[in-house]
mmCIF file of the N, C-alpha and C atoms, coordinates in Angstrom:
data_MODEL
# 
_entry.id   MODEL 
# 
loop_
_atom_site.group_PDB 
_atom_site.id 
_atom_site.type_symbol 
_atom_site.label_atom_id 
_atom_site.label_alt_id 
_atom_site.label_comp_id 
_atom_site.label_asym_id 
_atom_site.label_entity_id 
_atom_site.label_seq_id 
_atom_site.pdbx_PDB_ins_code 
_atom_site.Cartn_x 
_atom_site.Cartn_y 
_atom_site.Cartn_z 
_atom_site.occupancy 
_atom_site.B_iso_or_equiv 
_atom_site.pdbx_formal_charge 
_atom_site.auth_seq_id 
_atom_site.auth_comp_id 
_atom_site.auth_asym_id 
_atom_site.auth_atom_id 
_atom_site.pdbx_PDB_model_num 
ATOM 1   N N  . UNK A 1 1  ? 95.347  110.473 125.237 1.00 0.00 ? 1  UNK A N  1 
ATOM 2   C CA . UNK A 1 1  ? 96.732  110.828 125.387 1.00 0.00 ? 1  UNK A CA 1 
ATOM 3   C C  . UNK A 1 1  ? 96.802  112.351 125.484 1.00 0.00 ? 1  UNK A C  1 
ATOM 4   N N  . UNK A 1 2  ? 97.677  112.890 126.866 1.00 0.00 ? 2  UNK A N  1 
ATOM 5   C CA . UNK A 1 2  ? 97.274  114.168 126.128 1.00 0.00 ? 2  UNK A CA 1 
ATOM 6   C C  . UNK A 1 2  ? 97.785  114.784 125.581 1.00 0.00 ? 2  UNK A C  1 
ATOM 7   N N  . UNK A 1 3  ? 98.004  116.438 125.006 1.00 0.00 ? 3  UNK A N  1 
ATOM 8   C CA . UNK A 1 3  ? 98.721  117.168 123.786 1.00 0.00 ? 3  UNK A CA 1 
ATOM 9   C C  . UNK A 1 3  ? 100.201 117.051 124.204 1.00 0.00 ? 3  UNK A C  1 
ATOM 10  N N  . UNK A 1 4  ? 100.879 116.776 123.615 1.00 0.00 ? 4  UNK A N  1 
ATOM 11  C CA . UNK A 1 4  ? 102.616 117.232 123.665 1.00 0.00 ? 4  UNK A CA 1 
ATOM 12  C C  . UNK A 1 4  ? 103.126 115.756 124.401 1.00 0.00 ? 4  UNK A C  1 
ATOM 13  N N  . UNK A 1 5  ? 102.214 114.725 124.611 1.00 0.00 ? 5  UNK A N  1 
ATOM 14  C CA . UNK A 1 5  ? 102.598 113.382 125.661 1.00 0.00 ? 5  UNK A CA 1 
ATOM 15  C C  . UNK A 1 5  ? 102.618 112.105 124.623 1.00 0.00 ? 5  UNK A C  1 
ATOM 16  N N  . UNK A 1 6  ? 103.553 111.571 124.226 1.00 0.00 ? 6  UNK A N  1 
ATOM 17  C CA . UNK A 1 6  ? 103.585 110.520 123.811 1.00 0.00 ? 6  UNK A CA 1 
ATOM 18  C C  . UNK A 1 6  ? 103.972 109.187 123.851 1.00 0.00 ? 6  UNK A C  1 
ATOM 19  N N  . UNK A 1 7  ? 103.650 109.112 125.614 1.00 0.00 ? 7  UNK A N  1 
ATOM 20  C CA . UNK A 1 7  ? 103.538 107.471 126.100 1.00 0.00 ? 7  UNK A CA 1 
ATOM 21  C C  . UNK A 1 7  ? 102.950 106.613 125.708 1.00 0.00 ? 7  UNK A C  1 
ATOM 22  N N  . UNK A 1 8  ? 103.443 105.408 125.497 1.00 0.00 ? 8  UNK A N  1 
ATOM 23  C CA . UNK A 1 8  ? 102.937 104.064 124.594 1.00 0.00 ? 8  UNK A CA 1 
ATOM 24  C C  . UNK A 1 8  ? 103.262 104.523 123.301 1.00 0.00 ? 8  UNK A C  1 
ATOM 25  N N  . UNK A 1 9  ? 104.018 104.678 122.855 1.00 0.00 ? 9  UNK A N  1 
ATOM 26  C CA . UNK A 1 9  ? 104.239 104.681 121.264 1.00 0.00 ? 9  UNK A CA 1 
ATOM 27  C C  . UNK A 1 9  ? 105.793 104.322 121.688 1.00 0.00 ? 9  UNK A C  1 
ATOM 28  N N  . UNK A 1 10 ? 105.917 103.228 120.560 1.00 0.00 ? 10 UNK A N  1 
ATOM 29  C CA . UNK A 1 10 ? 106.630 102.333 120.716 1.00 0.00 ? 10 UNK A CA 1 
ATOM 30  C C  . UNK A 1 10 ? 107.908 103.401 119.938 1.00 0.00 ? 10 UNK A C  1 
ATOM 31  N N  . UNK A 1 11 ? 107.715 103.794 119.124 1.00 0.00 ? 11 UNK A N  1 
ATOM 32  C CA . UNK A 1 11 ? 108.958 104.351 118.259 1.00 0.00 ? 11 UNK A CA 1 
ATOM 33  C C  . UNK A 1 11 ? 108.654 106.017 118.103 1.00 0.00 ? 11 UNK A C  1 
ATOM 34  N N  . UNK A 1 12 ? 109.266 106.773 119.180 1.00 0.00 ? 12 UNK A N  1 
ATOM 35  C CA . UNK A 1 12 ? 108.438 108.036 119.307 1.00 0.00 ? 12 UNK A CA 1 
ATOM 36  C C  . UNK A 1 12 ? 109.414 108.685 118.182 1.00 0.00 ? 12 UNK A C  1 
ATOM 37  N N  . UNK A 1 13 ? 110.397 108.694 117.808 1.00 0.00 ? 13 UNK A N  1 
ATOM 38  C CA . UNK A 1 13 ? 110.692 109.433 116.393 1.00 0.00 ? 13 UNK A CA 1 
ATOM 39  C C  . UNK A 1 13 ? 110.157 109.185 115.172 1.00 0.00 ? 13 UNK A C  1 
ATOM 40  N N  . UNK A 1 14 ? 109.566 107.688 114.687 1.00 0.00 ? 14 UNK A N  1 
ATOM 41  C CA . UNK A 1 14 ? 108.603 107.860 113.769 1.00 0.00 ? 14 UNK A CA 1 
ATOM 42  C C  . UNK A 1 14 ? 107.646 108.590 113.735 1.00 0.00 ? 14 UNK A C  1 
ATOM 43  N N  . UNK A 1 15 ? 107.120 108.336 115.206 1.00 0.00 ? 15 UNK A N  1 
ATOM 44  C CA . UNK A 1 15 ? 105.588 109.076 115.305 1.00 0.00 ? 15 UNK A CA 1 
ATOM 45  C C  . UNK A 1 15 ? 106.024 110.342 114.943 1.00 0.00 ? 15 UNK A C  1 
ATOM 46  N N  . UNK A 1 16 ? 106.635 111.315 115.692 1.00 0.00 ? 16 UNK A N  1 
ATOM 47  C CA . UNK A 1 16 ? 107.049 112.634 115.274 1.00 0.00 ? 16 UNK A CA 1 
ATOM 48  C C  . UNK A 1 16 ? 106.945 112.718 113.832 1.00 0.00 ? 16 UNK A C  1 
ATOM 49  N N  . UNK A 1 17 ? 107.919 112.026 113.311 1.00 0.00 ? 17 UNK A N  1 
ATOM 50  C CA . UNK A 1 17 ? 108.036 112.086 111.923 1.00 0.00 ? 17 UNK A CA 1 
ATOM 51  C C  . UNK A 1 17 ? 107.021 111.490 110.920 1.00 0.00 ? 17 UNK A C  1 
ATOM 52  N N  . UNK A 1 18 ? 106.017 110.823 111.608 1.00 0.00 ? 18 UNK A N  1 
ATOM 53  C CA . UNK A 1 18 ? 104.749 111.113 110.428 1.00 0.00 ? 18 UNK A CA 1 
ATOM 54  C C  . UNK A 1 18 ? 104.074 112.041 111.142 1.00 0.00 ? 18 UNK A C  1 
ATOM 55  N N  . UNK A 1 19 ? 103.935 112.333 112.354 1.00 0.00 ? 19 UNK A N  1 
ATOM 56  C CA . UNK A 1 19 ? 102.716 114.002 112.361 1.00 0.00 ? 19 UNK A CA 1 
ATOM 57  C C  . UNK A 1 19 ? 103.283 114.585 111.854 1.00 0.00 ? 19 UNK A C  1 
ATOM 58  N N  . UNK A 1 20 ? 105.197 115.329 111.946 1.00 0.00 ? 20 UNK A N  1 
ATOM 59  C CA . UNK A 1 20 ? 104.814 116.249 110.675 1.00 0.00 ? 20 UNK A CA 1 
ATOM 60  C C  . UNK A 1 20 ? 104.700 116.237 109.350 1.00 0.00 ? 20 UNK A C  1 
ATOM 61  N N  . UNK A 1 21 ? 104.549 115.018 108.832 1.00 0.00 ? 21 UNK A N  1 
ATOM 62  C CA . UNK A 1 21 ? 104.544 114.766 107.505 1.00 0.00 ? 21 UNK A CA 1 
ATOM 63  C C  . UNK A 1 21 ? 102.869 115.365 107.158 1.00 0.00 ? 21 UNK A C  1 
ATOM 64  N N  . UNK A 1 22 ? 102.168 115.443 108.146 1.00 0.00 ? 22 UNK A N  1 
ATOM 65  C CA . UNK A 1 22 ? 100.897 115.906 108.344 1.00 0.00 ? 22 UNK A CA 1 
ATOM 66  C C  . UNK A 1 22 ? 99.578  114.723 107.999 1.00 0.00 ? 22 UNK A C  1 
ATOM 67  N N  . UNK A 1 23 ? 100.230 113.277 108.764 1.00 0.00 ? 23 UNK A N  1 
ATOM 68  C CA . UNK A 1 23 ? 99.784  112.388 108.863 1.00 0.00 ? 23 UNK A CA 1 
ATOM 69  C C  . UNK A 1 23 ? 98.494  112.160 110.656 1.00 0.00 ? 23 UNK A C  1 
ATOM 70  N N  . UNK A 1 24 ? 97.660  111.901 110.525 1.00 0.00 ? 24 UNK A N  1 
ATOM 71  C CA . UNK A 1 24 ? 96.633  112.026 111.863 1.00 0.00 ? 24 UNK A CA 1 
ATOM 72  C C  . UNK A 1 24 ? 97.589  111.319 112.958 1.00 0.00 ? 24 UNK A C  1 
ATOM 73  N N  . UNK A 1 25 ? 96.995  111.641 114.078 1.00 0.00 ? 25 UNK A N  1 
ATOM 74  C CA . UNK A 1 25 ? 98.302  111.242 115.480 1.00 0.00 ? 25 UNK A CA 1 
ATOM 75  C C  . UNK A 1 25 ? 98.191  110.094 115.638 1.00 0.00 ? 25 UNK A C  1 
ATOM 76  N N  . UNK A 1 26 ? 96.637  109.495 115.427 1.00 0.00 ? 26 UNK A N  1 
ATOM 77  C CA . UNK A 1 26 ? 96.069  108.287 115.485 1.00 0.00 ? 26 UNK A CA 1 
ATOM 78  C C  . UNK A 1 26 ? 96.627  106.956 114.475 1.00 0.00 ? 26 UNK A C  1 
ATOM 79  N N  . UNK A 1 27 ? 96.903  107.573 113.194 1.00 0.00 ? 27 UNK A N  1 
ATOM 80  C CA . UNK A 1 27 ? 97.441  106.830 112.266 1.00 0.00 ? 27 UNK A CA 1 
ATOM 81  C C  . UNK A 1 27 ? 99.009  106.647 112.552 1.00 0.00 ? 27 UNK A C  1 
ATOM 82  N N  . UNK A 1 28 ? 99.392  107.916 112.772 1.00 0.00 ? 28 UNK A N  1 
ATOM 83  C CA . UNK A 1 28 ? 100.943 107.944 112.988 1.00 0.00 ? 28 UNK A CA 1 
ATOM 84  C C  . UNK A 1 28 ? 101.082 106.724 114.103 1.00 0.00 ? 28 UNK A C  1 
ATOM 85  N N  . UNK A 1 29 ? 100.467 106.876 114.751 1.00 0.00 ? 29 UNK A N  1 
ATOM 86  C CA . UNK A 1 29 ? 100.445 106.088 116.696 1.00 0.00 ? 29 UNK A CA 1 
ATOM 87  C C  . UNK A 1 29 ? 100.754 104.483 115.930 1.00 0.00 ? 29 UNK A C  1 
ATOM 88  N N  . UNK A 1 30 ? 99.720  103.923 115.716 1.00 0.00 ? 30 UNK A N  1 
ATOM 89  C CA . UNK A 1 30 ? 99.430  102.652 114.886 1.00 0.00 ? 30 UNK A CA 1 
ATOM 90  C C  . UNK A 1 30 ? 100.588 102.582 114.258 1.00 0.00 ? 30 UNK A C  1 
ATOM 91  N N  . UNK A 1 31 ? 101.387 103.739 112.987 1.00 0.00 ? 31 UNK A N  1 
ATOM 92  C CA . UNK A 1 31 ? 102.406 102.601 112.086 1.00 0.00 ? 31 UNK A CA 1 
ATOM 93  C C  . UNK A 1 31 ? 103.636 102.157 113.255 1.00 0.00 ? 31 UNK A C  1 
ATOM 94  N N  . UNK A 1 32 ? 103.789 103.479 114.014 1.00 0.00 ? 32 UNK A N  1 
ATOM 95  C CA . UNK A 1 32 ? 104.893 103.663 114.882 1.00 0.00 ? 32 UNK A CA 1 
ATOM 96  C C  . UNK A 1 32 ? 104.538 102.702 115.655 1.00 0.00 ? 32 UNK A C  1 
ATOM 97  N N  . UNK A 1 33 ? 103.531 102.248 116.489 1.00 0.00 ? 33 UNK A N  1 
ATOM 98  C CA . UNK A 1 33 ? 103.841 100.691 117.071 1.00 0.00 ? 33 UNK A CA 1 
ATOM 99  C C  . UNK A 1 33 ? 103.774 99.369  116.807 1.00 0.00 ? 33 UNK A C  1 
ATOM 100 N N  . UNK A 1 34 ? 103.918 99.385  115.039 1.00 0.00 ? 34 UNK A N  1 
ATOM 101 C CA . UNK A 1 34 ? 103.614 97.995  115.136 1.00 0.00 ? 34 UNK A CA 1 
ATOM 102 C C  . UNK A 1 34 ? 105.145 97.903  114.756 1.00 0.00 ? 34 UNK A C  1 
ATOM 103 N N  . UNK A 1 35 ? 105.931 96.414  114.898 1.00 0.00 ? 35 UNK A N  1 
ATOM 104 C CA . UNK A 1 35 ? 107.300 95.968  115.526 1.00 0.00 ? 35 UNK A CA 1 
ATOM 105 C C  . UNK A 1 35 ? 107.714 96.147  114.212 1.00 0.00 ? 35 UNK A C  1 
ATOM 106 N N  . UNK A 1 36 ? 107.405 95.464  112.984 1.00 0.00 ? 36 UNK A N  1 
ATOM 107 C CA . UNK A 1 36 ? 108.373 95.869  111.754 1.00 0.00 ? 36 UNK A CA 1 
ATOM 108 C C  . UNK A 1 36 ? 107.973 96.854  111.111 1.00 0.00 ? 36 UNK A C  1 
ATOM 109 N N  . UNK A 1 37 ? 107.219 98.035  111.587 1.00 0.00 ? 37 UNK A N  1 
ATOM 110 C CA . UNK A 1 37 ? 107.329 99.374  110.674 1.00 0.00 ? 37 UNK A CA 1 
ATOM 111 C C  . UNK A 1 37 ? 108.735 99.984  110.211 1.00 0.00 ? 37 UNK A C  1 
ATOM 112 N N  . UNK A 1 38 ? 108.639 99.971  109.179 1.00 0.00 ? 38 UNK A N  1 
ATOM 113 C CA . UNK A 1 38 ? 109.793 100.775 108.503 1.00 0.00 ? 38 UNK A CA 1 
ATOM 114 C C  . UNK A 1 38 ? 110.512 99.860  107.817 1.00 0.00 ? 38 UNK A C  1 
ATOM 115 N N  . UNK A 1 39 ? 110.499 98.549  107.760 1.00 0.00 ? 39 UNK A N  1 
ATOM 116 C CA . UNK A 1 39 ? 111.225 97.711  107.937 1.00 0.00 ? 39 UNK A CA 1 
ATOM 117 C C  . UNK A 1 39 ? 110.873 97.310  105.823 1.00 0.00 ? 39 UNK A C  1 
ATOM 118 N N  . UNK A 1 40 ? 111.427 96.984  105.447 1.00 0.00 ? 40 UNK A N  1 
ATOM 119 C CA . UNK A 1 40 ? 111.540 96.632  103.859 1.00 0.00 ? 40 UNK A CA 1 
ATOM 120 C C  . UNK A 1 40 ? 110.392 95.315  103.524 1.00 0.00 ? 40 UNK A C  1 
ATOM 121 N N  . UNK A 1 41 ? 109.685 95.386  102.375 1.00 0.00 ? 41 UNK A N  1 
ATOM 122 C CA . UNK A 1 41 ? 108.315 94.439  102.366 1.00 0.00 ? 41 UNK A CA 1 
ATOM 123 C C  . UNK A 1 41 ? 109.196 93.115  102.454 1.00 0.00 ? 41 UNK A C  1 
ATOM 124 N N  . UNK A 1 42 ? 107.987 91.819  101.930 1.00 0.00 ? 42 UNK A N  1 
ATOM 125 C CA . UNK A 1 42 ? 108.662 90.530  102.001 1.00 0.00 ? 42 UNK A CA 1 
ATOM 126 C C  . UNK A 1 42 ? 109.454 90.310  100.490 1.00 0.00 ? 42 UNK A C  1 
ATOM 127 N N  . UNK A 1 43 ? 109.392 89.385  100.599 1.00 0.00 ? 43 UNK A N  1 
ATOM 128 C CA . UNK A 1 43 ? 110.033 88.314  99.262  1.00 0.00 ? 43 UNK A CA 1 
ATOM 129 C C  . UNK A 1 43 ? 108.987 87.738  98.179  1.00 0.00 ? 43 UNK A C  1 
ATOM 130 N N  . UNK A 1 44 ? 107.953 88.804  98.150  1.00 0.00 ? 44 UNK A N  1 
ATOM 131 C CA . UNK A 1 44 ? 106.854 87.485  96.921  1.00 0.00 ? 44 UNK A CA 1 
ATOM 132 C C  . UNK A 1 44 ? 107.158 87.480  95.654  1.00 0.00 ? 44 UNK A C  1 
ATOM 133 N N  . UNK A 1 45 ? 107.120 86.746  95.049  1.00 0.00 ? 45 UNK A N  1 
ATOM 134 C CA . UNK A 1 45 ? 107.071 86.537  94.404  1.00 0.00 ? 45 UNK A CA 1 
ATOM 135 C C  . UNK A 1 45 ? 106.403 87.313  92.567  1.00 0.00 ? 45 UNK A C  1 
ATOM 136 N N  . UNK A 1 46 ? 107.191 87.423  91.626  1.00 0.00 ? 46 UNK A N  1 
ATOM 137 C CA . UNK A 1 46 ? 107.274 88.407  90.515  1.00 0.00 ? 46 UNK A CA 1 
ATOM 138 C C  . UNK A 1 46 ? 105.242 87.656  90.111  1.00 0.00 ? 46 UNK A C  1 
ATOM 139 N N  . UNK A 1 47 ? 104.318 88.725  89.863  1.00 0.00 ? 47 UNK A N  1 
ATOM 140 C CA . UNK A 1 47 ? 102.955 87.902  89.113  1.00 0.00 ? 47 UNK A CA 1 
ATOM 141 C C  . UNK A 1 47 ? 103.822 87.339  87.804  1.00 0.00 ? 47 UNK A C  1 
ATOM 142 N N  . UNK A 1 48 ? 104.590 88.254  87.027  1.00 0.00 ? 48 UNK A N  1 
ATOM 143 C CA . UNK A 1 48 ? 105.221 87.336  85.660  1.00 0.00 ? 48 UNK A CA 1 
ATOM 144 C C  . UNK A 1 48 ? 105.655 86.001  86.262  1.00 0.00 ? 48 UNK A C  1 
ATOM 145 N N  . UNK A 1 49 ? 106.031 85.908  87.306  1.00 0.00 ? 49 UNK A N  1 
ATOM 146 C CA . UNK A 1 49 ? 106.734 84.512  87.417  1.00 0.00 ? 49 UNK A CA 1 
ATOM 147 C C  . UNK A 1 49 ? 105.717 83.498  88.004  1.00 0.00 ? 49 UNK A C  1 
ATOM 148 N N  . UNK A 1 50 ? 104.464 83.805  88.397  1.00 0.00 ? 50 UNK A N  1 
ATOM 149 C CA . UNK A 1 50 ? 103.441 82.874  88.875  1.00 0.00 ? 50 UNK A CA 1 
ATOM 150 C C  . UNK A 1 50 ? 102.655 82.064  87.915  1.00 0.00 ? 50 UNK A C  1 
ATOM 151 N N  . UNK A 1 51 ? 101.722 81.238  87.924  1.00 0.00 ? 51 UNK A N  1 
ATOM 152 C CA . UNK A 1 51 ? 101.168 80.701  87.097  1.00 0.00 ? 51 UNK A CA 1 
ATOM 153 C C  . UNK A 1 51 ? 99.764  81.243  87.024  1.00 0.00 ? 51 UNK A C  1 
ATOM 154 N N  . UNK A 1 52 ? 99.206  81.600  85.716  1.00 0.00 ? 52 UNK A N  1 
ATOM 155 C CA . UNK A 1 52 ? 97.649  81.687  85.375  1.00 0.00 ? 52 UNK A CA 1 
ATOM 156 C C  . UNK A 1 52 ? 96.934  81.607  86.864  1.00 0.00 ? 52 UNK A C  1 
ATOM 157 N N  . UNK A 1 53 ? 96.945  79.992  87.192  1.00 0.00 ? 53 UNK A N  1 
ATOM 158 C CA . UNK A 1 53 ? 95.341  79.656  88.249  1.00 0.00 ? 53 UNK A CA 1 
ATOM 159 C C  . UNK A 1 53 ? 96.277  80.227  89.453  1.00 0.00 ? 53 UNK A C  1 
ATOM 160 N N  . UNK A 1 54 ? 97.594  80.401  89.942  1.00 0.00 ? 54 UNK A N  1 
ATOM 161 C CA . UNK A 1 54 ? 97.959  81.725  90.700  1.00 0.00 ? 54 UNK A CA 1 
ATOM 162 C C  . UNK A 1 54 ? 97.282  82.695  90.748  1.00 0.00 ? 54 UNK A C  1 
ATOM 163 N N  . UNK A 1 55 ? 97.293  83.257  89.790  1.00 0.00 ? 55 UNK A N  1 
ATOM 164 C CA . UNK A 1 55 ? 96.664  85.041  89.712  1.00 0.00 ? 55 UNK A CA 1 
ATOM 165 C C  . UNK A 1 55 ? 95.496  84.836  89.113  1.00 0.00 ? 55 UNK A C  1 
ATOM 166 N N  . UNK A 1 56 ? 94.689  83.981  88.993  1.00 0.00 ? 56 UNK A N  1 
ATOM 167 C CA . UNK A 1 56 ? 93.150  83.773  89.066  1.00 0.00 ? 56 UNK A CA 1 
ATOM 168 C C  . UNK A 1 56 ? 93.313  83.710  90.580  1.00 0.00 ? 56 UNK A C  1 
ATOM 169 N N  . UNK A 1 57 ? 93.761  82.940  91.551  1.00 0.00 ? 57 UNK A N  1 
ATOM 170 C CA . UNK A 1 57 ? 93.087  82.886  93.057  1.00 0.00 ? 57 UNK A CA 1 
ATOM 171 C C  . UNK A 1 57 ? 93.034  83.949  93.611  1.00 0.00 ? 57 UNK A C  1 
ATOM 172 N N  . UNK A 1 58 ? 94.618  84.414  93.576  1.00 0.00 ? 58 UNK A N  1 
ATOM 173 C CA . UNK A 1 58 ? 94.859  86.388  93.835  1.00 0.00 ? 58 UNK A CA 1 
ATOM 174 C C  . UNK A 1 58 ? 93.749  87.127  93.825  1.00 0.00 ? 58 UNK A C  1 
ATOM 175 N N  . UNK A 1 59 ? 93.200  87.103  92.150  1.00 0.00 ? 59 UNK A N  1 
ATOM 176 C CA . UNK A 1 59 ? 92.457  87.515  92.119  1.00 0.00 ? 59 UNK A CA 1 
ATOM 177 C C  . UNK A 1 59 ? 90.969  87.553  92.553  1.00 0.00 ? 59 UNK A C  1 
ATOM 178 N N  . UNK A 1 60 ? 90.550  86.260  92.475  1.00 0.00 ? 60 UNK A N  1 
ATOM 179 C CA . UNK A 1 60 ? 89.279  86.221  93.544  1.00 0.00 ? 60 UNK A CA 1 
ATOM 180 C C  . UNK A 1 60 ? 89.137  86.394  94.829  1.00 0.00 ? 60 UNK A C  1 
ATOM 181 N N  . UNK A 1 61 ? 90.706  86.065  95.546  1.00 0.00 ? 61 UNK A N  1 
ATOM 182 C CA . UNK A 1 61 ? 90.750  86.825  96.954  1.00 0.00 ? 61 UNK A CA 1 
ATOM 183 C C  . UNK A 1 61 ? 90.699  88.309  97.382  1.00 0.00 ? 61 UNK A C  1 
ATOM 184 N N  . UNK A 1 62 ? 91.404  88.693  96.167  1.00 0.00 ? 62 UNK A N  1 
ATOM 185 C CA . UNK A 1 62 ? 90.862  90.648  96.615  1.00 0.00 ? 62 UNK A CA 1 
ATOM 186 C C  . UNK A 1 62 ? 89.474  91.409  95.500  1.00 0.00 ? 62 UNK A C  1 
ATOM 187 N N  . UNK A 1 63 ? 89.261  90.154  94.906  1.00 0.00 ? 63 UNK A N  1 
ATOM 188 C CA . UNK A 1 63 ? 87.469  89.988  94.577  1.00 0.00 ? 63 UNK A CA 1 
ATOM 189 C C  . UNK A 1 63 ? 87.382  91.151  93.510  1.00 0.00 ? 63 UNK A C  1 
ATOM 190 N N  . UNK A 1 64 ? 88.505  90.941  92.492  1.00 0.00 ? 64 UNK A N  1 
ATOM 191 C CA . UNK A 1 64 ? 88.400  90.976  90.833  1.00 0.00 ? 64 UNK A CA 1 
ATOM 192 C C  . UNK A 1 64 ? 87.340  90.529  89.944  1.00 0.00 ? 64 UNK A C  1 
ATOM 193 N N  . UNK A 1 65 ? 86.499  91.643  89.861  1.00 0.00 ? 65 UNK A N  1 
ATOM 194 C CA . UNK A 1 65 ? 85.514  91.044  88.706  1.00 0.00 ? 65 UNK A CA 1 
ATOM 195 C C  . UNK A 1 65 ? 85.693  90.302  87.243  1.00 0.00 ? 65 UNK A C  1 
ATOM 196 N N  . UNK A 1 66 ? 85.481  89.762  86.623  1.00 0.00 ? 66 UNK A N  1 
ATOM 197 C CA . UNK A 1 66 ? 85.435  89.493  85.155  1.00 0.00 ? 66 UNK A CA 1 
ATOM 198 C C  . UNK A 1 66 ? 87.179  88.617  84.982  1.00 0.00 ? 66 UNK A C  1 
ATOM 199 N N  . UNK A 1 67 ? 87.107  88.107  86.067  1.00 0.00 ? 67 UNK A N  1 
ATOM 200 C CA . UNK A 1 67 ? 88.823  87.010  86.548  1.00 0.00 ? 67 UNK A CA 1 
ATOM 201 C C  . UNK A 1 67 ? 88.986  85.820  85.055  1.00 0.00 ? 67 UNK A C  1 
ATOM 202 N N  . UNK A 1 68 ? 87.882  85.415  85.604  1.00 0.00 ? 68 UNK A N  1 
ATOM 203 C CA . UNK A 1 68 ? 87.357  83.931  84.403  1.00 0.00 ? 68 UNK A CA 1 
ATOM 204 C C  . UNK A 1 68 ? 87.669  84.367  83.427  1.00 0.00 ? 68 UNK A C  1 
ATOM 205 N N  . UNK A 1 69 ? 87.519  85.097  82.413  1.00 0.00 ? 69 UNK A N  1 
ATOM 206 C CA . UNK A 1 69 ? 87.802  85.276  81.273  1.00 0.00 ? 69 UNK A CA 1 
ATOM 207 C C  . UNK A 1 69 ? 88.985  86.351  80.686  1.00 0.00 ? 69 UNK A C  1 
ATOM 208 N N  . UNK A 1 70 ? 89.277  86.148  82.183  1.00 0.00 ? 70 UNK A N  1 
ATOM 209 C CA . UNK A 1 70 ? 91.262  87.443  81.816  1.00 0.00 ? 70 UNK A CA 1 
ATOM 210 C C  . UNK A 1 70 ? 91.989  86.255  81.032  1.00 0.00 ? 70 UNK A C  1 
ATOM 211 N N  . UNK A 1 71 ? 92.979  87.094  80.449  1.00 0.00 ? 71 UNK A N  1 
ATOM 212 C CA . UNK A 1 71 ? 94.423  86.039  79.853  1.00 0.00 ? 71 UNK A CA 1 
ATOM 213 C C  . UNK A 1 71 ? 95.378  86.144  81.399  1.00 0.00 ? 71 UNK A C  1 
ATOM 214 N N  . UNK A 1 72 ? 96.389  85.592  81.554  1.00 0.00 ? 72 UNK A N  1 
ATOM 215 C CA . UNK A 1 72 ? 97.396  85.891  82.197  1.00 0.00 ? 72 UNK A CA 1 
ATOM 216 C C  . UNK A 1 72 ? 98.029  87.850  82.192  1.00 0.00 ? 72 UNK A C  1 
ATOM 217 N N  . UNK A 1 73 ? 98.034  88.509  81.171  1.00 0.00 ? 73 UNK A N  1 
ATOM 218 C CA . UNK A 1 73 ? 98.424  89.599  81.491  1.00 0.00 ? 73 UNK A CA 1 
ATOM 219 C C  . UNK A 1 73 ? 97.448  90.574  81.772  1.00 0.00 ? 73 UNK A C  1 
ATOM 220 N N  . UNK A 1 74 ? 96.472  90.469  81.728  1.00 0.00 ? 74 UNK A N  1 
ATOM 221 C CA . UNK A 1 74 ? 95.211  91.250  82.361  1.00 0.00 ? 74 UNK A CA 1 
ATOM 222 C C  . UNK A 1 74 ? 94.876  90.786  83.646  1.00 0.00 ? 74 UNK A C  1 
ATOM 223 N N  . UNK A 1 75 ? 95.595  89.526  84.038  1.00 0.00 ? 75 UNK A N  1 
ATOM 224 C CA . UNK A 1 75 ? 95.096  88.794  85.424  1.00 0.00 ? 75 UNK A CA 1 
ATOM 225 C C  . UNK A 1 75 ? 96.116  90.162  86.314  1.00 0.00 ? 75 UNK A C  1 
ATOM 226 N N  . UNK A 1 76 ? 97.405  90.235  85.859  1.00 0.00 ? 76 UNK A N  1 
ATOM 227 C CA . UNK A 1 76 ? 98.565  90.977  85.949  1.00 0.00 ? 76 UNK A CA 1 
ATOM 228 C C  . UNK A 1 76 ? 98.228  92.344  86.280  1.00 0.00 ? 76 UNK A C  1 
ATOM 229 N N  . UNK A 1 77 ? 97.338  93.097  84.923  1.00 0.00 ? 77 UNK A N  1 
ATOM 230 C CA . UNK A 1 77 ? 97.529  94.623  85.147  1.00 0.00 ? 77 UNK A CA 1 
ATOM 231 C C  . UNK A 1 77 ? 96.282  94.766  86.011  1.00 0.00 ? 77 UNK A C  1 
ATOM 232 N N  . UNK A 1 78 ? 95.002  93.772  86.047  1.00 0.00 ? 78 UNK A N  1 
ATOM 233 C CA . UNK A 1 78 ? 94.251  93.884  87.325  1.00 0.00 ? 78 UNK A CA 1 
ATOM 234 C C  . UNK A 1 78 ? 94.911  93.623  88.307  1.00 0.00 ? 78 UNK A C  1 
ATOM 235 N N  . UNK A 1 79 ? 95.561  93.352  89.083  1.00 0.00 ? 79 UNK A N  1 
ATOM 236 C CA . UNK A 1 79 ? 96.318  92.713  90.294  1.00 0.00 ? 79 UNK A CA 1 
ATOM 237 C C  . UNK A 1 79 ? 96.912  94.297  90.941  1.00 0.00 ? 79 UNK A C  1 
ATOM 238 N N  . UNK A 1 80 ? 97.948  94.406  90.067  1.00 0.00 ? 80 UNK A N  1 
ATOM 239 C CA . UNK A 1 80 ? 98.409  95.634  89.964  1.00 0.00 ? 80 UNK A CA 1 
ATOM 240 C C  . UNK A 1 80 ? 97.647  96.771  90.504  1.00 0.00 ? 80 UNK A C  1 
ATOM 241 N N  . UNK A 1 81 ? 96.539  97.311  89.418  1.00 0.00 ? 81 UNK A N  1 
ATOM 242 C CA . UNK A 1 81 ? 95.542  98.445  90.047  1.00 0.00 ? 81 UNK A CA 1 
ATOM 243 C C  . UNK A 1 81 ? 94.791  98.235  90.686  1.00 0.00 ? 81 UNK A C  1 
ATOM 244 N N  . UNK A 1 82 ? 94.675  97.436  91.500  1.00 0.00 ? 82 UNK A N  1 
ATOM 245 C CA . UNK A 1 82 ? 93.882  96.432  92.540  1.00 0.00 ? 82 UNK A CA 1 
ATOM 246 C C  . UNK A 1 82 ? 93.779  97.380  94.179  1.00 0.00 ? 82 UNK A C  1 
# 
């Protein structure tokens, strides 16, 4: 792309507005075209409100060591700093 040209970017005032946040052009490029950037997260669900073997699976999917022998609120504050 070249300097000062920003064809194909889907939302060229984001982009602007993360390079100068002093975000890479490359990264900026990417959030600015994908369709719900900016847009507010989903609906999931509270971990307090899930069950134990819930946040045991959570947890083995983003591959939490020492899962098996958490209680429910350590399943929690691992999840969290995850």
């Amino acid at each position: 792309m070249p300097q000062g040209k920003t064809s194909g970017i889907k939302n060229e005032k984001q982009y602007e507005a993360l390079v100068d946040k002093g975000m890479s052009k490359t990264k900026a490029a990417r959030i600015a075209n994908t369709p719900d950037a900016g847009k507010k997260g989903g609906k999931a669900e509270k971990y307090e409100e899930r069950t134990k073997k819930d946040l045991y699976n959570k947890a083995k999917e983003v591959g939490i060591e020492g899962r098996s022998n958490m209680r429910k609120e350590e399943l929690i504050k691992a999840l969290r700093n995850s």
